[in-house]
N, C-alpha and C positions, 0 to 999 in steps of 0.2 A: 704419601709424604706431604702433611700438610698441616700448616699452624691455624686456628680456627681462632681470632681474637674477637671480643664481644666489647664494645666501649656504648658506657650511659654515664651521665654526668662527671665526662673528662677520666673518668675510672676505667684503664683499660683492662679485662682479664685474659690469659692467653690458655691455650690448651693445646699440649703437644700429641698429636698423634705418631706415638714409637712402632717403629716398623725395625722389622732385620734388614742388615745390610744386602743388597743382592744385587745382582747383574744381568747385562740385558740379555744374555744365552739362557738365562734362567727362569722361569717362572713359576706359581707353585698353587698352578690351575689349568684347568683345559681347557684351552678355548675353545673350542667346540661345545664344551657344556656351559659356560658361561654367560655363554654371548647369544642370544634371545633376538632371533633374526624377526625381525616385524617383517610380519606376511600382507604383504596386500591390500588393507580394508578400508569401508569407508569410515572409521573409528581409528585417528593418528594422531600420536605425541610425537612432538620434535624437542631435543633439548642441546644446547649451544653454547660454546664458552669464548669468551673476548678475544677469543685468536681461533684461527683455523683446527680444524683436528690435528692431531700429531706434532702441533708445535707446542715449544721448549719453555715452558717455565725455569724461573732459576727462584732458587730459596729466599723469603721474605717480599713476593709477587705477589701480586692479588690475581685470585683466580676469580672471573666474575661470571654468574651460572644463571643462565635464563633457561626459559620452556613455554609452552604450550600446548595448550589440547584446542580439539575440534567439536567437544561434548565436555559438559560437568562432569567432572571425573573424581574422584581419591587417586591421590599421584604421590608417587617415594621416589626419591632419587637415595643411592648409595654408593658407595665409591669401592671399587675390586680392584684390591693393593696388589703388587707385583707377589708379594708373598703368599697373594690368596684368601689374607683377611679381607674382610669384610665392615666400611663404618658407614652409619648413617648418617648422612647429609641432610636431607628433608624428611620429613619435620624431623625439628630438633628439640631443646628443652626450650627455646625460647620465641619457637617459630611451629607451635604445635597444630595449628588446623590448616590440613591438605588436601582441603575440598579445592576446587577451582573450577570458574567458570568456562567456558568454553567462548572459543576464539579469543580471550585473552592474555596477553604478554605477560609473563612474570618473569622478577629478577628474585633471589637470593644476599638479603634478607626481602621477605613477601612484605607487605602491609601492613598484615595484621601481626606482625610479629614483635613480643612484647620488650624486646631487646635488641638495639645495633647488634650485628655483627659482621665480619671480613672473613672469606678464604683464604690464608695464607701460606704459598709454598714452604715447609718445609723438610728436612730429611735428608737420603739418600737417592742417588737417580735411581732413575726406573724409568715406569708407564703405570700410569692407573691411571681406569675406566670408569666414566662416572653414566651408570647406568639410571632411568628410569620406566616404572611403570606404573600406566594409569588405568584405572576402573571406574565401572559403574557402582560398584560395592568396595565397601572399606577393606583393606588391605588386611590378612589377617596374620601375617606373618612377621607384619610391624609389631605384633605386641610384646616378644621379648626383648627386643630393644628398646622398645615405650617404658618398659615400667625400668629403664635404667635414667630415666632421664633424672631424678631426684640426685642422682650421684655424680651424672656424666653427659657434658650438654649434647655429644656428639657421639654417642654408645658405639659399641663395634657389636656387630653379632656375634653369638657364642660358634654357630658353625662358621669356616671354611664358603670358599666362592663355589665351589664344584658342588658341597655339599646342599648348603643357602639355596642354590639356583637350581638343583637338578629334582631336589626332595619337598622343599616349599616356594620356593617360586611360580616353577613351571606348572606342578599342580593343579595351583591355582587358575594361572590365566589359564589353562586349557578349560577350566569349566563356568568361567566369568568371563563376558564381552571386556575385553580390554584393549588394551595399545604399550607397545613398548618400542624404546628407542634407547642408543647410547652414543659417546663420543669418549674419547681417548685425549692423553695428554703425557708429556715427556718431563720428568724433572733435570734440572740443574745440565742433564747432555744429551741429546739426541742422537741415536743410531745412524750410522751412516747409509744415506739413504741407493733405492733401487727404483725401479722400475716395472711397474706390470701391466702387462700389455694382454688385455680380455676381450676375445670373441667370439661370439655366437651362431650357431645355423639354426633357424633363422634368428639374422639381427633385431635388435629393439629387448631385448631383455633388461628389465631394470637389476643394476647392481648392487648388492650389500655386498661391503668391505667390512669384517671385523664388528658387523651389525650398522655399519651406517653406510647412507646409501649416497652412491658416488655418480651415477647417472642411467644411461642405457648402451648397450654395447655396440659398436665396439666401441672402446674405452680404454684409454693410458694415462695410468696413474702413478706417480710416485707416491712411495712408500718405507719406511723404515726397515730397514734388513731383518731377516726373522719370517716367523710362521704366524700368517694371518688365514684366517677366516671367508672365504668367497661364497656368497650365496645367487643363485638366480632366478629373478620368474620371469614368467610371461605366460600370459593367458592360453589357456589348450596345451600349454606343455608342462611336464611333470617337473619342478622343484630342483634344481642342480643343490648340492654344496661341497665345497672343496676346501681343503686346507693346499695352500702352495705357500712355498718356504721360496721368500725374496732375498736373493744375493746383492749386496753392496758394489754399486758401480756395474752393471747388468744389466741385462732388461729377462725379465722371466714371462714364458707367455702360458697362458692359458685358453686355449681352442677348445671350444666346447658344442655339440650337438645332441641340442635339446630332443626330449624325445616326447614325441605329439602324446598327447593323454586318449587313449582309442575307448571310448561310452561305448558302452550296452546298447542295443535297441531294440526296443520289444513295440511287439503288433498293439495298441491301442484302439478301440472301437468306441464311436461317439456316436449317440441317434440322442432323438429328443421327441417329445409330444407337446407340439405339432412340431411334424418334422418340415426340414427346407428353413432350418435355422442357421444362420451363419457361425463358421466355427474360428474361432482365433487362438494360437496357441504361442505365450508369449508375446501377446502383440501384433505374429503376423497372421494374416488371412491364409485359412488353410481349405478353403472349401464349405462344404453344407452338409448338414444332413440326413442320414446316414450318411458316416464316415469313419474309414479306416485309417489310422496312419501309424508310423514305423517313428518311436519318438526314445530320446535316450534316457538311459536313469537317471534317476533324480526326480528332482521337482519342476514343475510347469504351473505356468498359469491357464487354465481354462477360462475362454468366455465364450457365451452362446449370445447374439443377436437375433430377435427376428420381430420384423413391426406388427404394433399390437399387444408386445408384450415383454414383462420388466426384465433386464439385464442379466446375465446368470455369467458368475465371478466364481472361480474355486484354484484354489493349489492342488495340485496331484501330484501323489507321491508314485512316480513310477517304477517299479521293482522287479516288473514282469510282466507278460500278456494281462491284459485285460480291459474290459469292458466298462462304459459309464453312459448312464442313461439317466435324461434330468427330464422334468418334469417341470415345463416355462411357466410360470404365471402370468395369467390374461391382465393385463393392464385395462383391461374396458375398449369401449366402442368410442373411436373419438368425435365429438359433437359440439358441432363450430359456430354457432352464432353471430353475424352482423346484422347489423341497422341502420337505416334512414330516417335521422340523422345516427351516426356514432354516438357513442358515451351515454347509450339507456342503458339503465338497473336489470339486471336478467336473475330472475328468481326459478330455480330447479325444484320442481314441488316441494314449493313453499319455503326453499332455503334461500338465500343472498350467493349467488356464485360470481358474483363481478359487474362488471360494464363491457359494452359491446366496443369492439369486437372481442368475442368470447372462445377459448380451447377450453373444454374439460371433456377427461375420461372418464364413463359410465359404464354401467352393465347392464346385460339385456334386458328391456321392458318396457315399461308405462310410462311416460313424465308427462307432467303438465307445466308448461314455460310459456312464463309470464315474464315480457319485456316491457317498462316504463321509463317513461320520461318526462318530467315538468313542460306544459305546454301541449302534449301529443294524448292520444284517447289508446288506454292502453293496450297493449296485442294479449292475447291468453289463446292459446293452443294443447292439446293433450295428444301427444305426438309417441309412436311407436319405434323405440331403436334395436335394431335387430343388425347394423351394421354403421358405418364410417355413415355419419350426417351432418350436410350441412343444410341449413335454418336463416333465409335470408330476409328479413322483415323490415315492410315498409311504415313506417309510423305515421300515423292522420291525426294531422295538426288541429288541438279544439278550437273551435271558433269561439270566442267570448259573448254573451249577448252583449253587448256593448263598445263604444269605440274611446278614444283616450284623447284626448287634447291636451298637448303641453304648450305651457305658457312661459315667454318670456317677454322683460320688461325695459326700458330706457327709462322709466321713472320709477319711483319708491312708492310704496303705500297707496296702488291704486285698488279701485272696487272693480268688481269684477261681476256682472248680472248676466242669466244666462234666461232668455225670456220672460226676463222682469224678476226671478228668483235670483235674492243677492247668494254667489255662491264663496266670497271670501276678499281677503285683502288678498291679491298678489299671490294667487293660490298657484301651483306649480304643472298642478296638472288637474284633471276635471273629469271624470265618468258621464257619457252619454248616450243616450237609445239611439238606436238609429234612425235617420231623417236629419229637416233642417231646421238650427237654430242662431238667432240672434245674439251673439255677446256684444257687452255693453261695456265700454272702460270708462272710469267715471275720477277725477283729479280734480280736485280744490284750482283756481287759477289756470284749469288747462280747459280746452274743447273736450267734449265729448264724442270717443271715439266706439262705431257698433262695428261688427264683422257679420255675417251671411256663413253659417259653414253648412255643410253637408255631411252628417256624421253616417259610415257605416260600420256596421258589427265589427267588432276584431281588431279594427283600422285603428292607425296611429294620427294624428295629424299636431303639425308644432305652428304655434301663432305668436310671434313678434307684435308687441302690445309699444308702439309708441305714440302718446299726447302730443297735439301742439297746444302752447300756452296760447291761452285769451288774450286779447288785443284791448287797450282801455279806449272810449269813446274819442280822444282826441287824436288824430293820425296826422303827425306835423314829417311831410316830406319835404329837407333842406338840401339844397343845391347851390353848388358857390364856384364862381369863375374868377382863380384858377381852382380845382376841386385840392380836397386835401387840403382843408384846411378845420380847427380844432372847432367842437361846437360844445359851450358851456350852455347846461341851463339850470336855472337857481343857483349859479356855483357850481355845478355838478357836470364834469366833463361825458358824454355820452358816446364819444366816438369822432370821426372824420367824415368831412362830405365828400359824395354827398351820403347821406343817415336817415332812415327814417326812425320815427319816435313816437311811441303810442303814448298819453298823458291823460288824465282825468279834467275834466274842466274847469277854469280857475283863471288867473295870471299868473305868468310866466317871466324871467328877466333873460332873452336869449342872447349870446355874449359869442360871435365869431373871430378866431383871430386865426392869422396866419402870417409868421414871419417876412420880413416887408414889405408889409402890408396892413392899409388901416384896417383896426378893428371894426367892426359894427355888434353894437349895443341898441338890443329891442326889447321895449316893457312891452307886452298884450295882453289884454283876455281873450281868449281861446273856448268857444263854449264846444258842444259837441259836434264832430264832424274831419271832416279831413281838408287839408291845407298845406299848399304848394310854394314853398317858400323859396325864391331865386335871388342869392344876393351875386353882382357885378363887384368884386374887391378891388379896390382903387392902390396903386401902387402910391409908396412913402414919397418915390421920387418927385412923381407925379404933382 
């Protein structure tokens, strides 16, 4: 009982779903075949409406409908009227692609849906079930409702719910990976409610009420007066369901002892070549072998381990006695490689297989391995593997004929002579025979600076190249009591005494002053040589 209105530019259209008048003693379906108890899996739809299950809508309500899957699915929802009809909900004429991605939220109307529209209560009371089911495959029993959509945005199917569900539904998902899920709802009055009180031997069974799932037992629920639907599992034990009829103002109980699911076991035989291969079966360690074991129907995982050789993975279908013999593949002889230093080129007759330290598997025979490295003289071996080798090599560092002097500098643009051969400005470094040579450092304005080195093979050696500048023929050493005091010459402040000052030969106007303090003022000529100059500063007070 529900009014479906679709509003796009302020234009509302409404559509009434007419249903027969009927009551809540009545229905005109089976529950039991309608209601599509989700089993177990890791493949689950949930679908959910703005109020708890079982609660009361009243007429011109918004009914608002979410869901989700846990995989990309084709998903339908439809609604099973108290009378048994059947109307499509999703997709509709305006909300036609019911693809959906997995782990996300949907509401009614979806996204992509080309027109608003609202669920709205209308009718007579009752209960109706808004069921869903999702696939991996397009739903194929949507199609005579699809091609109604040209007429009717919200189609009803032509069959009945017992019919729909028991002949095209079920069908289906029995031979397509699916998921299905429902929830329920009350128009305009709510049945007066009861009470059910559900327990298990053993406890922990998860519970489906009426297809939706209420917890794990034991478990007290209320519930609307009337005949619901009780399903149970729990793992090892075989499938409960029950129909119990809920009395108003009561508590109805349901006691149940699950009965254990007793497997087959049949003798299974495992050997292998090479035998004393470890066996696993599901995961756990069962032995080696040859080996017998007592394993139950069904399917298992086989794995066989054993070093030296590759992994052996299979499903077995167990149905009956029998026997499985595998036949392990050699992974090769493993052959380990290090070096002295790490990180030489290791070439496998004549292939690139890495740097040391080196694992690879090979197979019986010949190789020739050849390990290099920049700097070391290279190793070449032709070695026989016939089992587990390892190959530990020491590498011998080549000698250079020659040794290396690097060169650094405290001036710019100096010459550089290495036994009278000029070998550069400021070169960085220098190639030399072994023995001893004279460098020479050679600067405009500076002394000339030579070094003694001792060059051997191989050998590194580093030389700090610093000049001291040339001194001009005139050396004037000034000295003043008190010292610390400013010394001009030509004009040109040079420093504090006491200072000395190299100058070229000439005259000179030398100008001392020091804050109170008389100045002294000296004209001279200065020819070549050096000169001791003591001036006594006489104070102003003085």
């Amino acid at each position: 009982m529900r009014r479906d209105s679709m509003i796009k530019k302020g234009i509302v259209f409404t559509l009434f779903a007419l249903i027969a008048v009927i009551s809540f003693a009545t229905v005109g379906y089976d529950l039991e075949k309608v209601i599509i108890v989700p089993i177990p899996q890791e493949f689950e739809v949930s679908i959910w409406l703005d109020k708890d299950p079982g609660s009361l809508y009243k007429n011109g309500e918004e009914v608002k409908v979410f869901f989700k899957t846990n995989a990309d699915a084709y998903v339908t929802i439809y609604d099973i009227m108290p009378d048994g009809k059947v109307q499509l909900i999703f997709p509709n004429k305006y909300d036609t692609n019911n693809f959906v991605k997995a782990n996300k939220e949907y509401s009614l109307p979806t996204d992509s849906a080309k027109l608003g529209y609202r669920l709205l209560v209308s009718g007579e009371s009752g209960m109706e079930i808004f069921q869903i089911v999702a696939s991996k495959q397009q739903l194929p029993f949507l199609k005579s409702a699809i091609e109604k959509f040209s007429k009717e945005a919200f189609p009803f199917f032509e069959d009945l719910a017992n019919k729909l569900v028991e002949e095209l539904v079920k069908p289906f998902v029995d031979k397509e990976e699916y998921a299905v899920a429902q929830t329920y709802f009350y128009v305009n009055a709510r049945p007066a409610q009861g009470t059910l009180s559900i327990n298990s031997a053993p406890a922990g069974a998860s519970a489906y009420i009426d297809g939706s799932y209420y917890g794990t037992t034991p478990l007290r629920v209320s519930l609307a007066e009337g005949v619901h639907l009780v399903n149970l599992y729990k793992s090892g034990y075989s499938p409960y369901s029950k129909q119990v009829n809920v009395r108003a103002g009561t508590t109805s109980y349901l006691n149940v002892a699950l009965s254990k699911i007793q497997q087959k076991k049949f003798s299974v035989g495992i050997n292998s070549s090479p035998s004393r291969a470890k066996v696993y079966i599901d995961g756990v360690y069962r032995g080696v072998t040859p080996l017998n074991l007592d394993l139950t129907a069904g399917t298992h995982t086989l794995e066989l381990e054993k070093t030296d050789y590759e992994k052996y993975t299979e499903t077995i279908n167990v149905t009956g006695p029998m026997n499985k013999f595998v036949n392990l593949k050699f992974l090769g002889y493993q052959l380990s490689i290090t070096s002295d230093p790490s990180g030489a080129e290791v070439y496998i007759s004549g292939e690139y297989a890495g740097n040391t330290p080196l694992q690879r598997r090979v197979s019986k025979g010949w190789y020739r391995i050849i390990v290099k490295k920049d700097g070391y003289q290279d190793y070449s071996e032709f070695i026989n593997i016939s089992d587990n080798t390892n190959l530990k090599v020491k590498l011998e560092r080549v000698i250079p004929p020659e040794g290396t002097l690097f060169l650094s500098y405290n001036q710019e643009q100096v010459y550089i002579y290495v036994d009278g051969v000029f070998y550069g400005i400021s070169p960085d470094s220098i190639k030399l025979q072994p023995g001893t040579h004279k460098i020479l450092a050679v600067k405009e304005g500076y002394q000339n600076q030579e070094y003694k080195l001792s060059i051997n093979a191989g050998s590194e050696y580093y030389l700090k190249v610093s000049l001291i500048p040339k001194l001009k023929p005139v050396i004037l050493k000034i000295t003043t009591n008190p010292s610390n005091a400013r010394v001009f010459i030509n004009g040109t402040e040079f420093g504090r005494s006491p200072i000395t000052v190299d100058l070229d030969p000439g005259y000179y106007e030398l100008l001392i002053v020091k804050e109170d303090y008389h100045f002294v003022y000296l004209v001279r000529y200065f020819k070549m040589g050096e000169y001791s100059l003591n001036f006594d500063l006489q104070s102003i007070e003085e």
